[in-house]
C-alpha positions in Angstrom: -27.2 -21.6 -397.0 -27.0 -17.6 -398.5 -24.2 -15.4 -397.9 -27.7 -13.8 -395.9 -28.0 -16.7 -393.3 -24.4 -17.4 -392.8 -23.6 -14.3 -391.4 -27.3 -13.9 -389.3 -26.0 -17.6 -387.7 -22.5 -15.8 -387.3 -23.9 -12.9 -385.7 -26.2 -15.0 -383.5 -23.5 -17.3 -382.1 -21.4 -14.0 -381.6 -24.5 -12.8 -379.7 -25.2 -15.7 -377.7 -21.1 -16.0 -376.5 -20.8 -12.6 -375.7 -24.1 -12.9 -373.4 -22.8 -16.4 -372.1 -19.1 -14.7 -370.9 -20.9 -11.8 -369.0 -23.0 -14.5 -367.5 -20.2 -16.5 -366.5 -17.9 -12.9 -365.3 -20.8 -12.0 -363.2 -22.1 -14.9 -361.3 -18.2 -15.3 -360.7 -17.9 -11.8 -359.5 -20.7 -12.5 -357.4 -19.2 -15.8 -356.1 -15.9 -13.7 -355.3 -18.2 -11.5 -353.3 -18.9 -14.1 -351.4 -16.0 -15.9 -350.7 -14.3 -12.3 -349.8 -17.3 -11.7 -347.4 -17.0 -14.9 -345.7 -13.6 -14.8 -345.4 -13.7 -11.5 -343.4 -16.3 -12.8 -340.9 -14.6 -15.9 -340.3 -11.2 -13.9 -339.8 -13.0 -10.6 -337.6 -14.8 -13.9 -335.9 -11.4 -15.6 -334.8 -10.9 -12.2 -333.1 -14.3 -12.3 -331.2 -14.3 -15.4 -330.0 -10.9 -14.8 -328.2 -12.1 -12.1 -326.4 -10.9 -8.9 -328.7 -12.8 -6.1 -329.5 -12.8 -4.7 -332.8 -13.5 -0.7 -334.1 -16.2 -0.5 -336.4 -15.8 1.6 -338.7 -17.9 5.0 -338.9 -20.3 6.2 -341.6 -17.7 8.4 -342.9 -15.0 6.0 -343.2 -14.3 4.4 -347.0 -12.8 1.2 -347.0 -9.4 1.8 -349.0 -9.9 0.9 -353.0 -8.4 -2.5 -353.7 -7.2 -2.1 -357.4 -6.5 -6.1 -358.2 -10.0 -6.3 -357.7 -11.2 -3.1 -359.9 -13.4 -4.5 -362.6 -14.2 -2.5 -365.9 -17.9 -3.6 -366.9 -21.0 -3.1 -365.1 -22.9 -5.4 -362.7 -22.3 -5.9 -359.1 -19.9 -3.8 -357.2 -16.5 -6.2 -356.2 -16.9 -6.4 -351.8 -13.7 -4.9 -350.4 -13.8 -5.8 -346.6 -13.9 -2.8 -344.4 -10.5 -1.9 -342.0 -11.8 -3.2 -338.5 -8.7 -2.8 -336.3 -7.9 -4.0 -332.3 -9.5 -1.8 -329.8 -5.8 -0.5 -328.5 -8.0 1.1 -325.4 -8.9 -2.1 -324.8 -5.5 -3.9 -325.2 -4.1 -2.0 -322.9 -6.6 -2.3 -320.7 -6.2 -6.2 -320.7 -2.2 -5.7 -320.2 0.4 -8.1 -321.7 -1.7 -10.7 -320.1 -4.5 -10.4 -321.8 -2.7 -10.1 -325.1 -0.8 -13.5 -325.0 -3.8 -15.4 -323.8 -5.9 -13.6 -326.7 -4.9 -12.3 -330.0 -1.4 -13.7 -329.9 -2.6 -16.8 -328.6 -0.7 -19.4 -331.1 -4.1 -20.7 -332.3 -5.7 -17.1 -333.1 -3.1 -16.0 -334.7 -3.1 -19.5 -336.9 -7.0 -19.6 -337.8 -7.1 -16.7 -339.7 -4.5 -18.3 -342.1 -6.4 -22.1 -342.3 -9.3 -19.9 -343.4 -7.4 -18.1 -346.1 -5.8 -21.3 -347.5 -9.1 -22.8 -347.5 -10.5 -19.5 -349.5 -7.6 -19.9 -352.1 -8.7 -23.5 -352.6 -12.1 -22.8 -353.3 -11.2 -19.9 -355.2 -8.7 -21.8 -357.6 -11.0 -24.7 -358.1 -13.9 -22.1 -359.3 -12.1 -19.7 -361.1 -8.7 -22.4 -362.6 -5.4 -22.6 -362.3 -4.3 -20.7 -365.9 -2.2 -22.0 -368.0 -0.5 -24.3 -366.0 -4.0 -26.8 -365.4 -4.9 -26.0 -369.1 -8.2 -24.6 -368.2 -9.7 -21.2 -366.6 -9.3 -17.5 -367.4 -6.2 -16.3 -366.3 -6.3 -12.8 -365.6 -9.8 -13.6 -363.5 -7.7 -16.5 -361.4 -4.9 -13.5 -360.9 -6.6 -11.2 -360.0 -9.3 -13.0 -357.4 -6.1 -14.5 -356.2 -4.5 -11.4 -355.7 -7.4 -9.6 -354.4 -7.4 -12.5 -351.3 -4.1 -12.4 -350.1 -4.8 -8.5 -350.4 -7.7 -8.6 -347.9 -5.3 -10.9 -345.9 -2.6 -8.7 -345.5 -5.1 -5.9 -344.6 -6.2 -7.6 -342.0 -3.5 -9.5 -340.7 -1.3 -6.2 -340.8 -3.6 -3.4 -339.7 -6.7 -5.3 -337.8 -4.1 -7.8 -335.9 -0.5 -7.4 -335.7 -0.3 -3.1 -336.3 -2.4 -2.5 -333.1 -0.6 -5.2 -330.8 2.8 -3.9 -331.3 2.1 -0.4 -330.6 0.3 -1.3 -327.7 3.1 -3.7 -326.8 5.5 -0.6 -326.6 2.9 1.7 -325.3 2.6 -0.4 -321.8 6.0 0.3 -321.2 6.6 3.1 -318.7 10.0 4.8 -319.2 9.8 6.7 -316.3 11.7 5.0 -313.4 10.1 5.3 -309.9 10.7 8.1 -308.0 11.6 6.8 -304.7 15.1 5.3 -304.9 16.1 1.3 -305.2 15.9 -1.1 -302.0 19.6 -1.9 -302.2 20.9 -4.4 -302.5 19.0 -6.6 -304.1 17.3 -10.0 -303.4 20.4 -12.7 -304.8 17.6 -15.1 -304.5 15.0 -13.4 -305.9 15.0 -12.6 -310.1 16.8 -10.4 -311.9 14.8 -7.5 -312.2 13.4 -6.7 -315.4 14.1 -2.7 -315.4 10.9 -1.8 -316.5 10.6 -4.3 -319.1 8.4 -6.7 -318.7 9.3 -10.4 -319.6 6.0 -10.7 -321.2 7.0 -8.1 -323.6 9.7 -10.1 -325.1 7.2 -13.0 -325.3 4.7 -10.6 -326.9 7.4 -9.7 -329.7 8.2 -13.1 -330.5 4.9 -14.3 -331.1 4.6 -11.6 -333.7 7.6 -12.2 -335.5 6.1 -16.5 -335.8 3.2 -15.0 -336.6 4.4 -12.8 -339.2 6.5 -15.7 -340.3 3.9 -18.4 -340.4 1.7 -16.0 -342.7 4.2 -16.0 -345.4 5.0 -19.4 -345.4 1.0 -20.6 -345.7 0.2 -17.6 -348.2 2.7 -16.8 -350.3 4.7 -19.6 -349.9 7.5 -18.8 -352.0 9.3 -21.1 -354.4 7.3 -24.2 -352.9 6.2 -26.5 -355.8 3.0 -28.0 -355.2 2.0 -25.7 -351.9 -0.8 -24.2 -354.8 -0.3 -20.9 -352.4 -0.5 -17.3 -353.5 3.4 -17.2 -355.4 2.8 -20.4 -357.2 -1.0 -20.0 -358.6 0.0 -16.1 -359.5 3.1 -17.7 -361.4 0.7 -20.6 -363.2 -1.8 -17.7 -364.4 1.3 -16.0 -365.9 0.3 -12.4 -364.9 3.3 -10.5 -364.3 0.8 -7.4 -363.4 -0.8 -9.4 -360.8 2.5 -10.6 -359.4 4.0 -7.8 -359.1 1.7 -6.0 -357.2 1.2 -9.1 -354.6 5.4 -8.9 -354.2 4.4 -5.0 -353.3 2.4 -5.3 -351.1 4.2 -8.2 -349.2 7.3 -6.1 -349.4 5.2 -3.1 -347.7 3.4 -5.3 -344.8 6.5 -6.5 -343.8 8.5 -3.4 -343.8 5.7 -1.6 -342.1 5.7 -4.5 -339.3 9.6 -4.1 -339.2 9.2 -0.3 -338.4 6.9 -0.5 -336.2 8.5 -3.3 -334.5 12.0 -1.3 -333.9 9.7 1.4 -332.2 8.7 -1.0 -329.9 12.0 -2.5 -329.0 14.1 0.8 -329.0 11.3 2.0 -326.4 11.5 -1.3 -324.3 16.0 -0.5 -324.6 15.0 3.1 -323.2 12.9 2.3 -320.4 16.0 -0.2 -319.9 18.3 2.8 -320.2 16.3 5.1 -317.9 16.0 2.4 -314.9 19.8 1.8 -315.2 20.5 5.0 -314.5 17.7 5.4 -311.7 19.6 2.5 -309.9 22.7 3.6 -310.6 22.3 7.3 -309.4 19.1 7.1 -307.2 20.2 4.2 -305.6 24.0 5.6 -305.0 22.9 8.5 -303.6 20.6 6.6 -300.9 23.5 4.2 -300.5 25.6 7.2 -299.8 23.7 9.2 -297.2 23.7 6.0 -295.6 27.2 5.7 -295.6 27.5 9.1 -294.5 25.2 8.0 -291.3 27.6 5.4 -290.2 31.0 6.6 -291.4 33.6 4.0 -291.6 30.8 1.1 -292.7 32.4 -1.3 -295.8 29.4 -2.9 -295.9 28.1 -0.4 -297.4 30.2 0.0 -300.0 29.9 -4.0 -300.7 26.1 -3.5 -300.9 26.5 -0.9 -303.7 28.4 -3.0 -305.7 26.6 -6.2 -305.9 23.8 -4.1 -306.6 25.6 -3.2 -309.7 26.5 -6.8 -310.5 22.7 -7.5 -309.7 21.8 -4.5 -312.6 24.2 -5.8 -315.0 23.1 -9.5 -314.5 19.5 -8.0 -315.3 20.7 -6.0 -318.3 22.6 -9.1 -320.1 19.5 -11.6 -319.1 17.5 -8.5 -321.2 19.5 -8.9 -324.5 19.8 -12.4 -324.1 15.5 -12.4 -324.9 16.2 -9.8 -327.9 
């Protein structure tokens, strides 16, 4: 064969490779699409089907740019799954009630996560597992892993768990009544929950297993053979793609621990305020009543077990924090 021929074969099999990648990057894109699409219905549906209402989002409103999924060449756009959060009108509509029995319901807030595990799976067998299965394109396996557990801490953060802690705080009224105590109270009866309801502190633990649970079946840190988020971004060896996962873990958590302390320093002032609305509103009533019928001790007993009674009910309080 010429000098001629060998390098029209060359150029040829250069040709036909460089046509047969952006083949294969694009109907992988296009799978990715996919998968991300699906995985946002099945995870809005979860929602849905227990009874939550979701914002859509308005004409005007861009989805915020997810750059581990940013893709230089041409072809179809890469789907990034639009920010649908809780209704929070409607949470507080349906009360702490409503919210355990629907999205903090164990089994809402675990579906969302069997789907994503189930996404990574699918994802990790299409796309390989890097250097550490011997096959697949590592920077594609990064960064479609990275670009899942992204859409997962969008919506697990800002759709889910965001909404139901503010509203958590928000239902709780810091302003004591303004009619005085019935003093004493009931020794038979409950402590009473000065303004903090006991579902609250049920509310705020289901977030924190929630929060917990998604960690441990995403990122799943330092488990060998859990073929999560940490250990797949690790196999691929991309620090870039690493890194920016550990961001944006760091950030949902600190953002849930923020907004978490909001909502227990409001439920320790509504504590504060009825305290004080015993201790003064009440005294004063028991007072004039003394005043009424002078020379009464049992007056005077009634006031103080009422303030063994408040600070029975404040103790019980920190015992659920």
């Amino acid at each position: 064969m010429s000098d001629e021929n060998a390098r029209a074969v060359s150029s040829l099999l250069q040709f036909l490779s460089t046509q047969e990648m952006s083949l294969s990057s694009s109907h992988r894109r296009g799978y990715l699409n996919l998968e991300l699409r699906l995985l946002h219905h099945e995870c809005c549906y979860c929602l849905d089907r227990a009874g939550a209402k979701l914002v859509m989002p308005g004409k005007s409103d861009k989805s915020r740019h997810n750059t581990a999924l940013s893709h230089p060449g041409g072809g179809p756009a890469t789907y990034v799954a639009p920010v649908m959060p809780l209704d929070k009108h409607h949470l507080k509509k349906v009360g702490f009630a409503g919210l355990l029995n629907g999205p903090l319901k164990q089994s809402v807030l675990r579906q969302p996560l069997m789907h994503a595990t189930d996404s990574l799976a699918r994802c990790r067998l299409m796309f390989g597992v890097g250097q550490g299965g011997g096959f697949g394109d590592m920077d594609s396996t990064a960064r479609v892993i990275t670009g899942i557990y992204s859409q997962m801490i969008t919506f697990y953060g800002e759709s889910l768990l965001f909404p139901v802690i503010e509203v958590l705080g928000n239902l709780l009224d810091t302003s004591p009544p303004s009619a005085p105590p019935n003093l004493p109270f009931d020794e038979n009866s409950p402590a009473p929950d000065l303004g903090v309801d006991g579902s609250f502190w049920v509310g705020i633990e289901r977030i924190h297993s929630g929060a917990k649970a998604f960690d441990r079946e995403l990122w799943a840190e330092q488990r060998v053979g859990s073929e999560r988020v940490w250990e797949i971004l690790v196999a691929t060896g991309s620090h870039t793609s690493l890194t920016l996962a550990k961001d944006q873990r760091v950030n949902f958590f600190q953002e849930l621990e923020d907004r978490g302390e909001t909502a227990i320093l409001r439920a320790l002032d509504t504590i504060s305020t009825h305290i004080q609305w015993v201790l003064v509103a009440g005294g004063e009533s028991i007072m004039k009543s003394m005043m009424k019928n002078k020379g009464s001790k049992s007056r005077v007993s009634i006031y103080l077990f009422s303030l063994v009674s408040v600070i029975t009910s404040f103790n019980h309080n920190l015992t659920l924090l």
